[in-house]
N, C-alpha and C positions, 0 to 999 in steps of 0.2 A: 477443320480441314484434315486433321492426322486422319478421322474419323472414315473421311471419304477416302483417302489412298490407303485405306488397311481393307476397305473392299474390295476397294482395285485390285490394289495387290493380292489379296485373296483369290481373288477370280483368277485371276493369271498363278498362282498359285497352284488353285484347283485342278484347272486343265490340264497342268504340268504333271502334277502328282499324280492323276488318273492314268498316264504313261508310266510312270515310273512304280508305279505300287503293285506289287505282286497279288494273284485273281484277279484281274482284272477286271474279272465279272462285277465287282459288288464297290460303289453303288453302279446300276445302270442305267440311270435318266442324266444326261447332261444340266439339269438345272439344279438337280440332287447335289451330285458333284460340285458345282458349282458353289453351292450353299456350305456343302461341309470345305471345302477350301478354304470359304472367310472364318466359317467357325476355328478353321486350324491355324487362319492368320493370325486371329484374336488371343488364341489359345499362346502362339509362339511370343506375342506383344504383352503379353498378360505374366508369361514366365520368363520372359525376359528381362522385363522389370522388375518380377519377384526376385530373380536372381542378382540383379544388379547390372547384366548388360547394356540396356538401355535405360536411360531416363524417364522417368512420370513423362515428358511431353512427346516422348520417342517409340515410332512403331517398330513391331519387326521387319528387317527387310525382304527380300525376296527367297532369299536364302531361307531362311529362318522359320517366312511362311511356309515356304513348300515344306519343310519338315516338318510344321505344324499340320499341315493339311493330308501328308503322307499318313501320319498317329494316329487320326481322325480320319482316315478310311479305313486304315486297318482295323480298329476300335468298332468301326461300322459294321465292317465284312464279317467281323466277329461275332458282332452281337446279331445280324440280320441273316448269318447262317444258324447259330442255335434257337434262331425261330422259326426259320422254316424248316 
């Protein structure tokens, strides 16, 4: 179950941080976006744990993911402007 509200979360995440992340331009498909939000959930659940704030069986929360998901467009916008 943690599994499925680290999606969720993610996705409501995502959306957030696409408002909130400066260029706004980049990524530009809603499903894109989407996608890197969970990867920033994961990312926030995965370093949190590393660091000790949460537990092995504990996600990140909303918080935590948006800021996940925030690093993970800007890491995006980064890497997909010195390729175009």
């Amino acid at each position: 179950m943690g599994f499925i509200w680290t999606i969720l979360i993610g996705f409501i995440a995502g959306v957030i941080a696409k408002f909130v992340t400066p260029g706004r331009n980049e990524p530009s498909g809603f499903i894109l976006t989407t996608i890197l939000g969970i990867v920033g959930a994961f990312l926030a659940t995965w370093l949190g744990q590393a660091m000790g704030w949460y537990s092995a069986d504990e996600g990140a929360g909303l918080i935590g993911a948006i800021v996940g998901a925030v690093i993970v467009l800007v890491i995006w916008g980064m890497v997909s402007r010195k390729r175009g």
